[in-house]
C-alpha positions as CSV (number, residue, x, y, z in Angstrom):
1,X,-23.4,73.5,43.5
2,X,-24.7,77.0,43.6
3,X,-24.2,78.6,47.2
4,X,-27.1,80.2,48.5
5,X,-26.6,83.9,50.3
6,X,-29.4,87.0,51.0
7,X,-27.0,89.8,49.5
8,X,-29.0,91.5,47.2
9,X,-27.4,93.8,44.4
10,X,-28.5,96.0,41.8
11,X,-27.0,95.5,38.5
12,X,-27.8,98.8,35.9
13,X,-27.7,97.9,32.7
14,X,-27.6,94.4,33.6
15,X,-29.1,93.2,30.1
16,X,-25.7,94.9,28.2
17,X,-23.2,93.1,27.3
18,X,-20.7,93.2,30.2
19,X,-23.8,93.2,32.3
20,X,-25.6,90.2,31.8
21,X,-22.5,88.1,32.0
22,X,-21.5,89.7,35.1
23,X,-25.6,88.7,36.0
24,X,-24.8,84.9,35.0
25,X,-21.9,84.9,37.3
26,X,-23.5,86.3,40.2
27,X,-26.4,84.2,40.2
28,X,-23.8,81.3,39.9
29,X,-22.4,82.4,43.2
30,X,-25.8,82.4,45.0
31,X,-26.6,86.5,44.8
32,X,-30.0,87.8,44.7
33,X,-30.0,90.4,42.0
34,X,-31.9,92.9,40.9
35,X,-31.4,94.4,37.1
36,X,-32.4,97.9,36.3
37,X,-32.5,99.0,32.2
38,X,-34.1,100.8,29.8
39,X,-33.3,98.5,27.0
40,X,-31.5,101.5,25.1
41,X,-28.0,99.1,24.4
42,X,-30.0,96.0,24.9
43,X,-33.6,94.4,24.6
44,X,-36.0,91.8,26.2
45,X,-34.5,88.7,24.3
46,X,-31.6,88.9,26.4
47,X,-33.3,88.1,29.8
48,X,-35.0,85.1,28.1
49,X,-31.7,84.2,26.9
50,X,-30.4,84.5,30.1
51,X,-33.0,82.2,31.4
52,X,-31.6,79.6,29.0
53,X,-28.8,79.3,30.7
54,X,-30.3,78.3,33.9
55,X,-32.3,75.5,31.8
56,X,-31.0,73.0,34.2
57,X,-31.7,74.9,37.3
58,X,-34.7,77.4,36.2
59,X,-35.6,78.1,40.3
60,X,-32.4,80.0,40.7
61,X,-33.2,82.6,37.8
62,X,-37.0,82.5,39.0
63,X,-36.2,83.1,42.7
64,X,-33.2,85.3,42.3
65,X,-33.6,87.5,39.2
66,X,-35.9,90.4,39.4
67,X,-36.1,92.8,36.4
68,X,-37.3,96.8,36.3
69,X,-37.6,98.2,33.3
70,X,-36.6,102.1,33.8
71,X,-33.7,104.9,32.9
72,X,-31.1,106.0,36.1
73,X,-32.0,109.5,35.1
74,X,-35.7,108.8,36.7
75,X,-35.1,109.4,40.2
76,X,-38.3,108.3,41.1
77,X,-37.9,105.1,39.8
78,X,-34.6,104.9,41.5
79,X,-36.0,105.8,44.8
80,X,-38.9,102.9,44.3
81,X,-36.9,100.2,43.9
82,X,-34.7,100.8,46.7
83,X,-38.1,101.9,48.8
84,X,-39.4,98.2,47.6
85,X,-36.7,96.0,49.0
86,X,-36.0,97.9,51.9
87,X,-39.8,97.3,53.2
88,X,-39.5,93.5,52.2
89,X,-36.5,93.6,54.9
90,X,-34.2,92.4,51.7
91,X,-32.5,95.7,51.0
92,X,-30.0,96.8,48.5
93,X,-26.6,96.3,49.6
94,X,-24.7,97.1,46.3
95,X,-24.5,98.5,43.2
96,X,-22.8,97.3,40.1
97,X,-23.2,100.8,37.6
98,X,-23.1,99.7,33.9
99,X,-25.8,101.6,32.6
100,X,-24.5,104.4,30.8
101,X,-24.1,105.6,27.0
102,X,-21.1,103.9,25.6
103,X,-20.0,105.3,21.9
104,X,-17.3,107.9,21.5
105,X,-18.3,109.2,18.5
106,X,-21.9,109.8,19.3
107,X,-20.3,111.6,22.6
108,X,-18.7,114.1,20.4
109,X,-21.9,114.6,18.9
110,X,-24.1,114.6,21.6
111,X,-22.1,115.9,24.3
112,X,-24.9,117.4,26.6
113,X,-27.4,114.1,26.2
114,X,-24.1,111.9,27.4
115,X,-23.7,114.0,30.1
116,X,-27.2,113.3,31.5
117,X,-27.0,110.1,30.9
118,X,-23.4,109.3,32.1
119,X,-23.0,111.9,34.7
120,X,-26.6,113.5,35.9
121,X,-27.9,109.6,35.5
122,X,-25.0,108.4,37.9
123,X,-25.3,110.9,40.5
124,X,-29.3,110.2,40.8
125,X,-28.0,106.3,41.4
126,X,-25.5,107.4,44.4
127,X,-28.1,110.2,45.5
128,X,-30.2,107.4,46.6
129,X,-27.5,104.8,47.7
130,X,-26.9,107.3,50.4
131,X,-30.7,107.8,51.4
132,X,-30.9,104.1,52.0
133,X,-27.8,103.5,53.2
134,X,-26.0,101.4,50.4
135,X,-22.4,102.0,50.3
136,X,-20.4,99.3,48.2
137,X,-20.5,100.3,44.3
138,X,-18.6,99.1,41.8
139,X,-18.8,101.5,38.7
140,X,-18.0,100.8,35.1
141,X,-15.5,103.4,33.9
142,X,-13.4,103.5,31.1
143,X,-10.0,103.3,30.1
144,X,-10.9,106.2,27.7
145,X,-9.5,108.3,31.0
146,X,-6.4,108.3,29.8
147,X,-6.4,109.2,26.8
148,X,-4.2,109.1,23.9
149,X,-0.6,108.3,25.8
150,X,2.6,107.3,23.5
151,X,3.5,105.5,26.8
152,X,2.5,102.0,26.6
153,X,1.6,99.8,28.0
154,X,-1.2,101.7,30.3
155,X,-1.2,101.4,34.5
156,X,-3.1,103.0,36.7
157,X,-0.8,105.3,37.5
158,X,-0.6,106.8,33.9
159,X,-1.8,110.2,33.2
160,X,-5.8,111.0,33.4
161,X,-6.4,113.1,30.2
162,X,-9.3,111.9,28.4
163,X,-9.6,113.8,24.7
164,X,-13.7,113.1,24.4
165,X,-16.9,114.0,26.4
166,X,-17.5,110.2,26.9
167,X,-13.9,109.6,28.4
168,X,-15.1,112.9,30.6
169,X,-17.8,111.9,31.6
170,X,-16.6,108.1,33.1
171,X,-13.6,110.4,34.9
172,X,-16.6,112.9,36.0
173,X,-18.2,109.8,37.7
174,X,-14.7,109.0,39.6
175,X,-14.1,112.0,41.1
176,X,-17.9,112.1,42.4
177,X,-17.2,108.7,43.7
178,X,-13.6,109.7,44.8
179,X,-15.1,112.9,47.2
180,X,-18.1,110.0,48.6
181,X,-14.8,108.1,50.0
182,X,-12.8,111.0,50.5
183,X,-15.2,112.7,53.2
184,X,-16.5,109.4,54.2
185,X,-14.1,106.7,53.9
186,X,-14.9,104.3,56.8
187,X,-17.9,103.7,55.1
188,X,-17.8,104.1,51.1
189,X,-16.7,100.8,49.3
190,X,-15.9,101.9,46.0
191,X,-14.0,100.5,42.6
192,X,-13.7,102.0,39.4
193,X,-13.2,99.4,36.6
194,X,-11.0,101.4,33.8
195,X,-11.3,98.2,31.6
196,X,-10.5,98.7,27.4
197,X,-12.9,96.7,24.7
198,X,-14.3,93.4,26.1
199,X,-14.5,90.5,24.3
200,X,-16.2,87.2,23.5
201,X,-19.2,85.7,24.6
202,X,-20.7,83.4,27.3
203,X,-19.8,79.3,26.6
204,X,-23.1,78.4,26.3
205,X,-23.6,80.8,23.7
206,X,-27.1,82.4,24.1
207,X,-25.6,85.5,25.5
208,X,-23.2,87.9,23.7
209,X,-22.2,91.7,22.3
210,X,-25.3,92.9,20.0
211,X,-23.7,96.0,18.8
């Protein structure tokens, strides 16, 4: 039995592949959710797929799932959606940040476009969290922060020295986040998910990684 609650969170990147699971589970648990993403590490087919999953059940994806297709670096896009569900007295009250460019190897090609993406992208997203008073974020980092270490295995106390501008950019994003809570910690709700590869796929099998 799914419980019902009125906290509504935006999910970027919500069609990847860490974020639609993490969309599955929320709706399971009763969220309302609202996905943001340009499609640019995903497509459409995996919101239909997503739907599938919710065969039995179809109101709870119908009432609960809302879909805007746009890029984090478009602030005014940013700054509608929040505007939207703040005047239908349903506001944001979270943020789960996936959206992001993801490859290592194009980072080190591409440094400046990861940058914008990763960095100028993610500061847009907590730009307006602030203006509309949002202040619980979980953000998807990487464990690429620390680097190549011959000390293993890896904690979170292990040494922050990432070696590419995609590992840079993710520890960039943390130390934004870290001065947020820093100046204004009675407030700021914040967690930084330094996770490695993920793996596997969801047990009904319409969602998975598309790399």
């Amino acid at each position: 039995q799914v419980f019902m609650n009125n906290i509504n969170i935006l999910v970027t990147g919500g069609t990847g592949f860490i974020g639609s699971h993490t969309c599955i589970s929320l709706l399971e648990k009763g969220y309302f959710i609202t996905v943001l993403d340009s499609f640019y590490n995903s497509n459409q087919s995996v919101i239909n797929n997503m739907r599938k999953i919710f065969s039995c059940n179809p109101e709870i994806f119908d009432e609960r799932f809302n879909f805007y297709k746009g890029d984090i670096r478009d602030k005014e896009c940013l700054n509608n959606i929040f505007e939207h569900y703040q005047l239908k007295n349903n506001p944001i009250q979270a943020v789960i940040h996936f959206a992001g460019l993801k490859s290592v190897k194009e980072s080190i090609k591409n440094p400046d476009i990861y940058r914008e993406f990763n960095v100028v992208g993610s500061r847009n997203i907590f730009n307006v969290m602030k203006k509309y008073n949002c202040k619980n974020i979980v953000f998807s980092s990487t464990a690429m922060v620390y680097g190549v270490s011959i000390n293993q295995p890896l904690n979170e106390s292990s040494k922050i020295n990432p070696n590419n501008p995609y590992g840079k950019n993710k520890l960039e994003v943390e130390e934004i986040l870290h001065n947020y809570f820093r100046t204004d910690c009675n407030d700021w709700k914040i967690i930084n998910l330094r996770y490695f590869n993920p793996i596997g796929a969801h047990n009904s099998g319409f969602i998975g990684e598309t790399p």
